[in-house]
ROVEX-198454 format. One record per residue (C-alpha): residue in three letters; x, y negated, z negated. Coordinates in steps of 0.25 Angstrom, whole numbers, plus 5000, padded with zeros to 4 digits. Each point is the difference from the previous one (the first is absolute). Example, Ala and Ser with C-alpha at 12.3 -4.5 7.8 and 13.67 -1.06 7.14 Angstrom:
<rec code="ALA" px="5049" py="5018" pz="4969"/>
<rec code="SER" px="5006" py="4986" pz="5002"/>
//
This chain:
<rec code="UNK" px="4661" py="4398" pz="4047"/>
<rec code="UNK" px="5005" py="4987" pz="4992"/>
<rec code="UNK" px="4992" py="4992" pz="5010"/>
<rec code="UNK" px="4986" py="5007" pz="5000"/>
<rec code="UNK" px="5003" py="5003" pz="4983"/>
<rec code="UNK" px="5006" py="4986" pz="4997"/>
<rec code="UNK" px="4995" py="4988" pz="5009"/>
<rec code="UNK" px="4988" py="5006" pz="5005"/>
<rec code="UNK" px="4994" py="5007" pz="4990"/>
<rec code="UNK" px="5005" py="4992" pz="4987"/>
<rec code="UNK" px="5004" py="4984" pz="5007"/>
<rec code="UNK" px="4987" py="5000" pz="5009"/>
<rec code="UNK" px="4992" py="5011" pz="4992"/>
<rec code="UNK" px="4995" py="5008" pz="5014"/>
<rec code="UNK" px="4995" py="5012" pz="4995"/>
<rec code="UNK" px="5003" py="5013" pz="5007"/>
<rec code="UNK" px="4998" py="5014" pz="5001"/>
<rec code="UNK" px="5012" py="5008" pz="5000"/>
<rec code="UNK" px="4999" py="5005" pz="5014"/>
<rec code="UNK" px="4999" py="4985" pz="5004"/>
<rec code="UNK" px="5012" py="4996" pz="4991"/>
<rec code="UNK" px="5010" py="5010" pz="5008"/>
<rec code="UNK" px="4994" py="4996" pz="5015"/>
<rec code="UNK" px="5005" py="4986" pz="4995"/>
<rec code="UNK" px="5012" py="5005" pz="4993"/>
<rec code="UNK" px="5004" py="5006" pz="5013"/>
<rec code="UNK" px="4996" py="4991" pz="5007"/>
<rec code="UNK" px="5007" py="4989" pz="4994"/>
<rec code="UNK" px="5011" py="5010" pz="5001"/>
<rec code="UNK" px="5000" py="5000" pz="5015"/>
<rec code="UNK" px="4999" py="4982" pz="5001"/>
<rec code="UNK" px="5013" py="5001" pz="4991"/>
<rec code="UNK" px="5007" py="5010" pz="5008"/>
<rec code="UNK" px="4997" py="4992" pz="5012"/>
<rec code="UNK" px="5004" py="4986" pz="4994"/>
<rec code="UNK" px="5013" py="5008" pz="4999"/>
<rec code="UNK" px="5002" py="5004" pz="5014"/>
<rec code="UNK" px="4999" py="4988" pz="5006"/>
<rec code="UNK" px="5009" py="4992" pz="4988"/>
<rec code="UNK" px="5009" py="5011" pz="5004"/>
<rec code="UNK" px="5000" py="4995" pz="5015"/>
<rec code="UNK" px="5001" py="4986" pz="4997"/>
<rec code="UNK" px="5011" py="5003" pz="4991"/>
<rec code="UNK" px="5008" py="5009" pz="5007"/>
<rec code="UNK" px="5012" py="4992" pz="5004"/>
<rec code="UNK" px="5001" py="4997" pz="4984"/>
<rec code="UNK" px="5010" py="5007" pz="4991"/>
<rec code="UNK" px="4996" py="5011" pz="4993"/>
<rec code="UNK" px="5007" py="4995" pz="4987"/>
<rec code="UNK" px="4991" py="4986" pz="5002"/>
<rec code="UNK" px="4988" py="5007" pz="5001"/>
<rec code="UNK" px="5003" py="5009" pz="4988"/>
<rec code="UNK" px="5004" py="4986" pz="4991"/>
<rec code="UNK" px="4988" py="4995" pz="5005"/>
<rec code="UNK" px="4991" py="5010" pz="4996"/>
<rec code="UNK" px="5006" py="5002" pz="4986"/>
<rec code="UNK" px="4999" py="4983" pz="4999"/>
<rec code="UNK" px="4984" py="5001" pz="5003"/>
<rec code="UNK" px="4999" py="5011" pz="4991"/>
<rec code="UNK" px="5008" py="4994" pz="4987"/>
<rec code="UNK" px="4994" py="4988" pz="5004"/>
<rec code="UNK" px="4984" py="5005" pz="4999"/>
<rec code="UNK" px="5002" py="5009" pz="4990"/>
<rec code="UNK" px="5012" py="4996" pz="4991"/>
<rec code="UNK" px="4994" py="4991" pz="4991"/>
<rec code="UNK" px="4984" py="5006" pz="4999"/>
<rec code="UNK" px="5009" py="5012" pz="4996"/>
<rec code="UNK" px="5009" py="4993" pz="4989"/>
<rec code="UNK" px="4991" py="4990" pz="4995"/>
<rec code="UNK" px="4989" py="5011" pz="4998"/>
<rec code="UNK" px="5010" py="5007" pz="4991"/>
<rec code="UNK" px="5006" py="4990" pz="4992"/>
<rec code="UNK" px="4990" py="4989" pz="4998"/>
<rec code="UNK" px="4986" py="5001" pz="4993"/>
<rec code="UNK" px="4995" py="4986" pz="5008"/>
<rec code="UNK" px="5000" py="5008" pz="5013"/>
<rec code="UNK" px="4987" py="4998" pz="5007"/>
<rec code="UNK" px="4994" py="5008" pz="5012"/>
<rec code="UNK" px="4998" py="4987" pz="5007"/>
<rec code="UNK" px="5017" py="4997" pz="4997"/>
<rec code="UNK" px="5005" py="5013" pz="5006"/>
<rec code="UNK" px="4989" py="4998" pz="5011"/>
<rec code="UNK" px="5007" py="4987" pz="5004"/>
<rec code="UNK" px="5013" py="5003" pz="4997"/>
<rec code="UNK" px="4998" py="5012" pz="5010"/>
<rec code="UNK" px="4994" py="4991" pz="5011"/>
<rec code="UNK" px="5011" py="4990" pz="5000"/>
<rec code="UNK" px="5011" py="5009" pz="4997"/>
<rec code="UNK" px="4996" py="5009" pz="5014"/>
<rec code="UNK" px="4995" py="4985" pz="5007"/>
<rec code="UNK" px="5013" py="4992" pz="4996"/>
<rec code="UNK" px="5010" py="5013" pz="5003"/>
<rec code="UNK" px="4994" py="5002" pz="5014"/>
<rec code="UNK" px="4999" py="4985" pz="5002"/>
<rec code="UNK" px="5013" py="4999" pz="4996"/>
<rec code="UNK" px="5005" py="5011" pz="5009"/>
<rec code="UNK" px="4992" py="4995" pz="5013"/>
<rec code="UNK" px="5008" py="4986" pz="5000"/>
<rec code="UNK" px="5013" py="5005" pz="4998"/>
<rec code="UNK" px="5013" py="4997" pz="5009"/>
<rec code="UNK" px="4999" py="5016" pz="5002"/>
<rec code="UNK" px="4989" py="5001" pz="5004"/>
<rec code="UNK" px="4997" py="4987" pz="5009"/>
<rec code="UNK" px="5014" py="5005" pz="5007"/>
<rec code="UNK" px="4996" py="5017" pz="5002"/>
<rec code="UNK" px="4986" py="4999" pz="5000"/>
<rec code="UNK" px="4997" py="4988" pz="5007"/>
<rec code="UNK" px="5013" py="4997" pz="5008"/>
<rec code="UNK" px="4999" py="4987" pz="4994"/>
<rec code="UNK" px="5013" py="4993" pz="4994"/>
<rec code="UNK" px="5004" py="5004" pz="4986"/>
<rec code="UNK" px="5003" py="4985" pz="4997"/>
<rec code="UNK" px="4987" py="4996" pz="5001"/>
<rec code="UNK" px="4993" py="5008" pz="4990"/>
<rec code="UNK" px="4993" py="4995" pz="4988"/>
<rec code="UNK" px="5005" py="5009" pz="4990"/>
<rec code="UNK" px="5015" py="5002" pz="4999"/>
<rec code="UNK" px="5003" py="5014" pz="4996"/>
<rec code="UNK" px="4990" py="5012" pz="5004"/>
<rec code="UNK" px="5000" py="5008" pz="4986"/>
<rec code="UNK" px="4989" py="4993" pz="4992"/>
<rec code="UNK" px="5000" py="5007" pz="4986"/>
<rec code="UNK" px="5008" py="4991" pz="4993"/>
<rec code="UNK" px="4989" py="4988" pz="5002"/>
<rec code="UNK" px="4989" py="5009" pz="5002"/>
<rec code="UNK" px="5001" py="5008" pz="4987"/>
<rec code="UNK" px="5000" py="4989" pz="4991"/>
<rec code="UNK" px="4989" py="4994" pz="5006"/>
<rec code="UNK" px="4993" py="5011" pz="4999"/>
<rec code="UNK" px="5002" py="5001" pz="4984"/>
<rec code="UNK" px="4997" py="4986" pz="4999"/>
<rec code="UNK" px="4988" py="5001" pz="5008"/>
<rec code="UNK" px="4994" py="5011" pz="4991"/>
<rec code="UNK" px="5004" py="4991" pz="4987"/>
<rec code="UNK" px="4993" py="4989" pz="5004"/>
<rec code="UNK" px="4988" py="5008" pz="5005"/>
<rec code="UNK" px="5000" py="5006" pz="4988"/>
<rec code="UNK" px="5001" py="4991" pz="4991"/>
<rec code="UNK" px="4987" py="4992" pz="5007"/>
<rec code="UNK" px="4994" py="5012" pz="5000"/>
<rec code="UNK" px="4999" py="5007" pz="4986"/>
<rec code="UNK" px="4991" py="5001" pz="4992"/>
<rec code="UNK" px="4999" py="4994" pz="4986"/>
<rec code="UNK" px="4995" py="5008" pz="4988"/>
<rec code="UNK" px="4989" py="4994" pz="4993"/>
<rec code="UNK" px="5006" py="5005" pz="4986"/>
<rec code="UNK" px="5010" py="4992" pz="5003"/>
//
């Protein structure tokens, strides 16, 4: 639903009849549930508990500071919480992807020879995320002309 309402209909402005927004809906439904399936193979030597801080770390990491920064400061663009979200989700999963854990459990590679140190992103990711959108926000905005 968020995909057919949100980035269909209102990012690409693809106008739809509702019958044609649940097929997509559900169809869309289906692609994620099978981009789960097969993560869930790739990943299932993993730790659970991995898996699950990694999840919350994509997730603080996309939506933490659209969320914040839309509550607490007037300057929030759309085009900075757009941003933030995209770097936020592209940097944490980044992140994740060249870690020691994963080069050694996913990829039987050595640990030593990751490019990140430590697999749990949020501490650098979330901060990036806020500053992303305050830059973006702040090139972004609109003057008033009263002004």
């Amino acid at each position: 639903g968020a995909v057919v309402h949100d980035l269909l209909t209102s990012v690409f402005k693809i106008e739809m009849d509702d019958h044609t927004k649940v097929r997509v809906a559900k169809l869309t439904s289906v692609v994620v549930g099978g981009i789960a399936i097969v993560l869930g193979i790739l990943f299932q030597e993993m730790n659970v508990s991995y898996l699950v801080g990694w999840a919350f770390s994509v997730a603080a990491s996309a939506n933490l500071p659209a969320l914040i920064m839309l509550l607490f400061w007037k300057g929030t663009t759309k085009q900075g919480i757009a941003s933030a979200i995209t770097v936020g989700m592209v940097s944490s999963l980044g992140w994740i992807l060249l870690s020691g854990d994963t080069y050694s459990q996913v990829y039987g590679w050595d640990a030593a020879d990751s490019i990140i140190p430590f697999s749990q992103p949020g501490i650098v990711t979330i901060p990036l995320g806020f500053l992303t959108l305050i830059v973006v926000s702040l090139l972004t905005r609109k003057t008033d002309p009263a002004e």
